[in-house]
PQR file of N, CA, C, O and H, with PARSE charges and radii, in Angstrom:
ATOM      1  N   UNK A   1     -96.044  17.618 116.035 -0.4000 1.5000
ATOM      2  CA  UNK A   1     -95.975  16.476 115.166 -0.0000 2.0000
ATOM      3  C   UNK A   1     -95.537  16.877 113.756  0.5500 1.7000
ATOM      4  O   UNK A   1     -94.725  16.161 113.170 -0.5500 1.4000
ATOM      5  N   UNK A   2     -96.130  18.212 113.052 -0.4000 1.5000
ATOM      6  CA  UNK A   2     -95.831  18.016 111.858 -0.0000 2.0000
ATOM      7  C   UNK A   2     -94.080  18.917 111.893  0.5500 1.7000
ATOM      8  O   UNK A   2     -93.602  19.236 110.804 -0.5500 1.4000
ATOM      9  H   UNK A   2     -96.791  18.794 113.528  0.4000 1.0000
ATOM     10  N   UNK A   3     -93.593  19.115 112.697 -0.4000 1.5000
ATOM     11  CA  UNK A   3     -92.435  19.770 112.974 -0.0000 2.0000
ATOM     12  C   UNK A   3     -91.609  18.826 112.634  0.5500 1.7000
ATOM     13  O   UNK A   3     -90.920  18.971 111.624 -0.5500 1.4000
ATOM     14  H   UNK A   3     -93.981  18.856 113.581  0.4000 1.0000
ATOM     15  N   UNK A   4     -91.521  17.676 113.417 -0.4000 1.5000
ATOM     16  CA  UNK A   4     -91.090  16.305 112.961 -0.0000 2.0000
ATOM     17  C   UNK A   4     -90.843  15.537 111.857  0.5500 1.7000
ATOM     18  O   UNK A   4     -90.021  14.640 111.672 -0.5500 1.4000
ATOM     19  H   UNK A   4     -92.080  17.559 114.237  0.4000 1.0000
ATOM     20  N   UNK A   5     -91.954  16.182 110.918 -0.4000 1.5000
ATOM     21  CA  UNK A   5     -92.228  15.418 109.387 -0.0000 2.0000
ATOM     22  C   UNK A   5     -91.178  16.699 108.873  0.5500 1.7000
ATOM     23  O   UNK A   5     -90.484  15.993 108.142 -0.5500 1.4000
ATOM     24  H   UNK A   5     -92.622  16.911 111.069  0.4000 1.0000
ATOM     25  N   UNK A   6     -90.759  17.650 108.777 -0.4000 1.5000
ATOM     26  CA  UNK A   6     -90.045  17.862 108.157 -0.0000 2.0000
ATOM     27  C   UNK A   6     -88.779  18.248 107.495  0.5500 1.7000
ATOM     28  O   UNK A   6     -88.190  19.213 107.983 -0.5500 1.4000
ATOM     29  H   UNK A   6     -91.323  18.223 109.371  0.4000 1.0000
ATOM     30  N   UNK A   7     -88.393  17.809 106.731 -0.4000 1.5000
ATOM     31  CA  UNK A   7     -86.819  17.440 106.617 -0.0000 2.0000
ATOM     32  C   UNK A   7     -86.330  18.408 107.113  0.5500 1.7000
ATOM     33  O   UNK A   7     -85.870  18.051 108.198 -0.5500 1.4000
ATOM     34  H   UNK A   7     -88.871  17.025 106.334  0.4000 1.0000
ATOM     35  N   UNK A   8     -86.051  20.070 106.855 -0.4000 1.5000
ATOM     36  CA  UNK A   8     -85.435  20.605 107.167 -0.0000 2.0000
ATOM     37  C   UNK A   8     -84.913  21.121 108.360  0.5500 1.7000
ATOM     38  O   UNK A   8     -84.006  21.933 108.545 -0.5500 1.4000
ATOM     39  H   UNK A   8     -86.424  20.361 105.974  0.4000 1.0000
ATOM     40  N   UNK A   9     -86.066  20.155 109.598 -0.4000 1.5000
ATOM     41  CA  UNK A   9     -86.275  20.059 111.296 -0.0000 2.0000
ATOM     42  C   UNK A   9     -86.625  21.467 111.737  0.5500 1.7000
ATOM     43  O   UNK A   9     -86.082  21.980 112.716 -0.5500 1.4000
ATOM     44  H   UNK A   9     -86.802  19.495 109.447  0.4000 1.0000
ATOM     45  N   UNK A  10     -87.354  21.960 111.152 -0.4000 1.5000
ATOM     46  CA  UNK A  10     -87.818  23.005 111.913 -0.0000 2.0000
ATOM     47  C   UNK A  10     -89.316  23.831 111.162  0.5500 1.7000
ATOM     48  O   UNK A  10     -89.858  23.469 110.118 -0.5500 1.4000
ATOM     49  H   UNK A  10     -87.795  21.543 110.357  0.4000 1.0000
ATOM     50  N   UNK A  11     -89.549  24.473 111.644 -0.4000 1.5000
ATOM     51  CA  UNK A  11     -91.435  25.434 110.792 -0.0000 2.0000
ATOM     52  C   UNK A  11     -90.457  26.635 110.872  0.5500 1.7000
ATOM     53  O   UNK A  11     -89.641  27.081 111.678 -0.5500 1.4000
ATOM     54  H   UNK A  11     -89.109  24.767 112.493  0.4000 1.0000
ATOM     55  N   UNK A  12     -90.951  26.950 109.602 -0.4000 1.5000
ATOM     56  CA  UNK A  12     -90.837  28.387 109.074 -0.0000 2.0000
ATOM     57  C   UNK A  12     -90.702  29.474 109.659  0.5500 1.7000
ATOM     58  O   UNK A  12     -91.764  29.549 110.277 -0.5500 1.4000
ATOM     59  H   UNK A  12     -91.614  26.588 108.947  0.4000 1.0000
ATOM     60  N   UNK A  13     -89.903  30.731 109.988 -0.4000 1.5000
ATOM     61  CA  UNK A  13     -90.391  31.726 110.392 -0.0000 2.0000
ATOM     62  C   UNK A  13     -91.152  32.398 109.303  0.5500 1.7000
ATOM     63  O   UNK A  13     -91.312  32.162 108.105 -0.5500 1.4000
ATOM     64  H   UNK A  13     -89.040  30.670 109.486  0.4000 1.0000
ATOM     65  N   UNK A  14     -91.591  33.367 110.175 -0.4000 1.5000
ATOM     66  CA  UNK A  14     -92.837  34.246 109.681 -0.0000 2.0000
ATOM     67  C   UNK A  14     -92.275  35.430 107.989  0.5500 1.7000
ATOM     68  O   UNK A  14     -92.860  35.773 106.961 -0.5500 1.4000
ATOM     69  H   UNK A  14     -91.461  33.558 111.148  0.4000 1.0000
ATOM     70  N   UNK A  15     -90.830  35.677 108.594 -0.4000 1.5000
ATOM     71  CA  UNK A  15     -90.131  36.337 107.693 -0.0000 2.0000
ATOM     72  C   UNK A  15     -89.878  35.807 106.490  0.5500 1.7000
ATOM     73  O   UNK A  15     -90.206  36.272 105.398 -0.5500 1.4000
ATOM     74  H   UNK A  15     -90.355  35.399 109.429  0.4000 1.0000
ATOM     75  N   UNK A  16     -89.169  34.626 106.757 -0.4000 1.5000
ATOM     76  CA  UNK A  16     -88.958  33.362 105.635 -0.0000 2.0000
ATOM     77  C   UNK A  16     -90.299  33.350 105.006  0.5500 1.7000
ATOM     78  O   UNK A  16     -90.178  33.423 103.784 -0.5500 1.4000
ATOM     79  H   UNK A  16     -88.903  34.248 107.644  0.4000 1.0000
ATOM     80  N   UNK A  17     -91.413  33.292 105.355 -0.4000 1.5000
ATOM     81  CA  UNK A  17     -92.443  32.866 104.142 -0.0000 2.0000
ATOM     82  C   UNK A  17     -92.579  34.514 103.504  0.5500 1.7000
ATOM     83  O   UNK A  17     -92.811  34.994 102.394 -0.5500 1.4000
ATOM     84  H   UNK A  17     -91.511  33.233 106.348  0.4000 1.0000
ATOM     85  N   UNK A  18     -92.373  34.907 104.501 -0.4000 1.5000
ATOM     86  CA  UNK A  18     -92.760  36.963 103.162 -0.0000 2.0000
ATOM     87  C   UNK A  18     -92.099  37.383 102.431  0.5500 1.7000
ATOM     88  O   UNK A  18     -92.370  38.210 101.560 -0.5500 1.4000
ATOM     89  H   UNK A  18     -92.185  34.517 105.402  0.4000 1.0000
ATOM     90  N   UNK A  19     -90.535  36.589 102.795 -0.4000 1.5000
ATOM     91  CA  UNK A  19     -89.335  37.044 101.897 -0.0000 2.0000
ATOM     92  C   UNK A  19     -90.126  36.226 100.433  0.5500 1.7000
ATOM     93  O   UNK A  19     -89.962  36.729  99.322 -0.5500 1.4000
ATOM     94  H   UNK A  19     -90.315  35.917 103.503  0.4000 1.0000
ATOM     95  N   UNK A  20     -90.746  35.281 100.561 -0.4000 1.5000
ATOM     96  CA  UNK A  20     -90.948  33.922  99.031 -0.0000 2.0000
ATOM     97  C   UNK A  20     -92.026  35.025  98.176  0.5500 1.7000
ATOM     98  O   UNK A  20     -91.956  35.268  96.972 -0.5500 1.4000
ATOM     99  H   UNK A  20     -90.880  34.872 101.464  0.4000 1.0000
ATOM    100  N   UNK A  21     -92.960  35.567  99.089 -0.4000 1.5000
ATOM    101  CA  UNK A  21     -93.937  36.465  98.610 -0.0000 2.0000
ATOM    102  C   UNK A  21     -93.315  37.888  98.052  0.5500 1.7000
ATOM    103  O   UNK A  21     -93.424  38.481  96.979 -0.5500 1.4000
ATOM    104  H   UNK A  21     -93.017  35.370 100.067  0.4000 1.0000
ATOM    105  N   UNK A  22     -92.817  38.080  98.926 -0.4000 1.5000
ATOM    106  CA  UNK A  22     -92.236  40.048  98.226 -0.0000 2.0000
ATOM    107  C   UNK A  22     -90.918  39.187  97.099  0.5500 1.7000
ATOM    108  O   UNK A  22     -90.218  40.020  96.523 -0.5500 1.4000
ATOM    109  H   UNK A  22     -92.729  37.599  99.798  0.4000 1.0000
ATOM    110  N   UNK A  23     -90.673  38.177  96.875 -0.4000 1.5000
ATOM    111  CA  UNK A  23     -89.826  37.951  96.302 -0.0000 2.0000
ATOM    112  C   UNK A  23     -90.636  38.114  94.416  0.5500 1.7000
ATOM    113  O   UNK A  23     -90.154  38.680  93.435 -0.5500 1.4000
ATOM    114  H   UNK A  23     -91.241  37.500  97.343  0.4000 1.0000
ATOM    115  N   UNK A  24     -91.497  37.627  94.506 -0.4000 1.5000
ATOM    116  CA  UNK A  24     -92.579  37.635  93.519 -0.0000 2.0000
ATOM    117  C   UNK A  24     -93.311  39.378  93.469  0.5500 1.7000
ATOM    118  O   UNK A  24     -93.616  39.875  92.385 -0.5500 1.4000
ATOM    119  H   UNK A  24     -91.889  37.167  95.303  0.4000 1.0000
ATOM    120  N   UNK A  25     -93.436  39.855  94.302 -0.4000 1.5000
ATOM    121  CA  UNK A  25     -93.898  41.357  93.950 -0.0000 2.0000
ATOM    122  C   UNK A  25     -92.524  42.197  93.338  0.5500 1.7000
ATOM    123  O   UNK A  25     -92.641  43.284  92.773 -0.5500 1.4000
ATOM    124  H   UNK A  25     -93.188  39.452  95.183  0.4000 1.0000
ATOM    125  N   UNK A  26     -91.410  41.615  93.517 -0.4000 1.5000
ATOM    126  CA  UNK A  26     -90.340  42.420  93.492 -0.0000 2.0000
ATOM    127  C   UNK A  26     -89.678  42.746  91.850  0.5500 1.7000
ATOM    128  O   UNK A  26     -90.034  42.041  90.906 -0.5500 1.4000
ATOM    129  H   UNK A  26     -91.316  40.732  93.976  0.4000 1.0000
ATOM    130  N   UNK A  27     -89.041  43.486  91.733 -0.4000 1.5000
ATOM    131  CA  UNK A  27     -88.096  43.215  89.974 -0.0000 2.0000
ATOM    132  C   UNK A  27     -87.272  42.590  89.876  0.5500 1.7000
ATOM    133  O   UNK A  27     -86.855  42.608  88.718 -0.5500 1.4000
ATOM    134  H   UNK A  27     -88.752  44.059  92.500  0.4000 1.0000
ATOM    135  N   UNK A  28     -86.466  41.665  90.821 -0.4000 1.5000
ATOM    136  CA  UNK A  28     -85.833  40.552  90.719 -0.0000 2.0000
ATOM    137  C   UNK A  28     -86.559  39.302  90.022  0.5500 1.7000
ATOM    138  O   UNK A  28     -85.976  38.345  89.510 -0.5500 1.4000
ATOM    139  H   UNK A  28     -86.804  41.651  91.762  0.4000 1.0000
ATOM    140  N   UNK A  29     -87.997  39.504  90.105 -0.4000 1.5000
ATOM    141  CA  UNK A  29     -89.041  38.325  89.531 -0.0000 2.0000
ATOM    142  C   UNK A  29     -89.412  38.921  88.015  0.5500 1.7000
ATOM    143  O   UNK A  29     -89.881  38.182  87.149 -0.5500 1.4000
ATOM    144  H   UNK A  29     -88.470  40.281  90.520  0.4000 1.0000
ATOM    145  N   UNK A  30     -89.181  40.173  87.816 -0.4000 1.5000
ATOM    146  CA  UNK A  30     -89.862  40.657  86.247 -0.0000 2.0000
ATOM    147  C   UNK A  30     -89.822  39.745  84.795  0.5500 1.7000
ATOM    148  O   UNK A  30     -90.604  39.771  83.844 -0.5500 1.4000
ATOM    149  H   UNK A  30     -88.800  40.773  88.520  0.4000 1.0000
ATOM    150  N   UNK A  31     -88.443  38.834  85.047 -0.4000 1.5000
ATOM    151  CA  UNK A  31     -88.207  37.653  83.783 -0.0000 2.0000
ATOM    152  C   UNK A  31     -89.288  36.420  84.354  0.5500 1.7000
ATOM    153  O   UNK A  31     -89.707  35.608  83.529 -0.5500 1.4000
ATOM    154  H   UNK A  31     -87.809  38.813  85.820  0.4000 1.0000
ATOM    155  N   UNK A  32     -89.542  36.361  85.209 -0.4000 1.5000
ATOM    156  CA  UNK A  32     -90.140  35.012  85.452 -0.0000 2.0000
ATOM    157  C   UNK A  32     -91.405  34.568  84.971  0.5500 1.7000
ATOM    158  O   UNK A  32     -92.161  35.416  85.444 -0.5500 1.4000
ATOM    159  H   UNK A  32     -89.202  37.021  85.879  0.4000 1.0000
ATOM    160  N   UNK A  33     -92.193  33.669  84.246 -0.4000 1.5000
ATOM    161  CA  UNK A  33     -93.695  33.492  84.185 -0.0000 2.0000
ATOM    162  C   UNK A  33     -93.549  32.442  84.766  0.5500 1.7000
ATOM    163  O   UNK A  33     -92.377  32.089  84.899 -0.5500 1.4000
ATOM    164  H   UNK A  33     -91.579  32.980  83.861  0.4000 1.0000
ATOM    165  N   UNK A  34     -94.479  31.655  85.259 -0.4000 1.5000
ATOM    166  CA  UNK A  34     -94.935  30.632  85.586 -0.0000 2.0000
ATOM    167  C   UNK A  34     -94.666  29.441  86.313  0.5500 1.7000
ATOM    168  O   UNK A  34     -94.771  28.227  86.139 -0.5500 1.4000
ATOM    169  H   UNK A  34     -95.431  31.941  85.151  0.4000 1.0000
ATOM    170  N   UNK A  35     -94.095  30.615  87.621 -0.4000 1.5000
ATOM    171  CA  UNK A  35     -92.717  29.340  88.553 -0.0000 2.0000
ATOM    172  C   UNK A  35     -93.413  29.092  89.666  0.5500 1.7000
ATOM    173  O   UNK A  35     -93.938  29.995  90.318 -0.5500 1.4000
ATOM    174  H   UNK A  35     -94.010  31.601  87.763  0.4000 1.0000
ATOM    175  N   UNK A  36     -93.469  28.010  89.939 -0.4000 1.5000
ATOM    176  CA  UNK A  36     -93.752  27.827  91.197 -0.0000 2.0000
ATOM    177  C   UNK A  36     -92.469  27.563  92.409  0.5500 1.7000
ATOM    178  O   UNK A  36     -91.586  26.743  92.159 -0.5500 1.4000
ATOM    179  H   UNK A  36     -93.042  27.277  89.410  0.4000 1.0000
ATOM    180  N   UNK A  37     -92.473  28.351  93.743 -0.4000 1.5000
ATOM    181  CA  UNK A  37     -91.643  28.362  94.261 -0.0000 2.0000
ATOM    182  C   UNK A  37     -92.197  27.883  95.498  0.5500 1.7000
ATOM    183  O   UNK A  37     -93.323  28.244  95.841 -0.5500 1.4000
ATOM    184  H   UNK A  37     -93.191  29.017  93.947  0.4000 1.0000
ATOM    185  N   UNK A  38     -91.325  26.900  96.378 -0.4000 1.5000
ATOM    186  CA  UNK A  38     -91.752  26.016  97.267 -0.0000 2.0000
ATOM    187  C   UNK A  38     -91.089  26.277  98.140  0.5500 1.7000
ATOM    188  O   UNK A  38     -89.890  26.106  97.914 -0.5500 1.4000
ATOM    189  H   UNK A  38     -90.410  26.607  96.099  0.4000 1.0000
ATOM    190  N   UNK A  39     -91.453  26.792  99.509 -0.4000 1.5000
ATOM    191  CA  UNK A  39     -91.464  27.514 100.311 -0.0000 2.0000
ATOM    192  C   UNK A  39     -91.915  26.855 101.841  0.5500 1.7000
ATOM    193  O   UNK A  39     -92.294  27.486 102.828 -0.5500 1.4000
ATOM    194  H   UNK A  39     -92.426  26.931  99.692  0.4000 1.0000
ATOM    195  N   UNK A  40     -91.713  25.139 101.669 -0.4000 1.5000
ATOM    196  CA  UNK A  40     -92.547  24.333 102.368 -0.0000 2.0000
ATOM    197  C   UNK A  40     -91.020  23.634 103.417  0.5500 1.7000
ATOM    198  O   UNK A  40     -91.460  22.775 104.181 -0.5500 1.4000
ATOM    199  H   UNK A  40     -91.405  24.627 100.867  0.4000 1.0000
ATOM    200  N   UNK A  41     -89.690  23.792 103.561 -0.4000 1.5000
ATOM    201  CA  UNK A  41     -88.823  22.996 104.119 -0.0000 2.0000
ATOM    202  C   UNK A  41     -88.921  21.887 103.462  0.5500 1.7000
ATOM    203  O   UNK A  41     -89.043  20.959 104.262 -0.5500 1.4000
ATOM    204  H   UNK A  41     -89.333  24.490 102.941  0.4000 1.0000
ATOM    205  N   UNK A  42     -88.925  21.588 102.535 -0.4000 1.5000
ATOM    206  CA  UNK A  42     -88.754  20.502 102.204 -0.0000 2.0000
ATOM    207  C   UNK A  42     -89.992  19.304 102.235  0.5500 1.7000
ATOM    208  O   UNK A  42     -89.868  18.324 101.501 -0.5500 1.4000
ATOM    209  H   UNK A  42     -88.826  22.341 101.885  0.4000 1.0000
ATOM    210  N   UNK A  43     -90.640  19.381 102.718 -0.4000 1.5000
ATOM    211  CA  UNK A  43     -91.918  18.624 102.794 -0.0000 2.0000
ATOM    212  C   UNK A  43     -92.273  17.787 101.331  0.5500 1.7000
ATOM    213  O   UNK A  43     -92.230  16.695 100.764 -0.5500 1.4000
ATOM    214  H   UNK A  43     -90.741  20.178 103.314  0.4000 1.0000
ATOM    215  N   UNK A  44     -92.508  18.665 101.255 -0.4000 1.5000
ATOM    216  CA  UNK A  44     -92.820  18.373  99.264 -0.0000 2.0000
ATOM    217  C   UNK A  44     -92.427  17.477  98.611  0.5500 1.7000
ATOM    218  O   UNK A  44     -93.015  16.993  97.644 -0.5500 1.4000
ATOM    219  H   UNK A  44     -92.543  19.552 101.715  0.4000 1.0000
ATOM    220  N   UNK A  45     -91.099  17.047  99.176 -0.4000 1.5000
ATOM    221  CA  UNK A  45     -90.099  16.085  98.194 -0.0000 2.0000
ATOM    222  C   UNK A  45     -89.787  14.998  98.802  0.5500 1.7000
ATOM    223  O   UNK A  45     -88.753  14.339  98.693 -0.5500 1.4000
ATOM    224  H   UNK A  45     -90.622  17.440  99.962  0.4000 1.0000
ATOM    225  N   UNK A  46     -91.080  14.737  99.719 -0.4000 1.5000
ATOM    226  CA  UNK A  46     -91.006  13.076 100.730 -0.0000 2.0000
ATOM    227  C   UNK A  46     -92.021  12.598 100.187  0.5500 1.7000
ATOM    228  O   UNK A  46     -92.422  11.479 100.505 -0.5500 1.4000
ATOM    229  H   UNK A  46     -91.921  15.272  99.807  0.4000 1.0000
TER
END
């Protein structure tokens, strides 16, 4: 059911959500404070 609800038609792989996480441990993130990054397919914005 909730596969359905979301826009992007499909759930996450497992990789896709660790890439959002090591993306934030990483030095590509060192300029950033206070971002929130949404990591949800789209859900969020219905």
């Amino acid at each position: 059911m909730y596969k359905s609800m979301v826009p992007i038609g499909r759930l996450a792989r497992a990789e896709e959500m660790a890439s959002a996480a090591l993306f934030f441990a990483s030095a590509q993130s060192s300029y950033m404070t206070g971002a929130d990054l949404m990591n949800d397919g789209g859900i969020g914005q219905v």
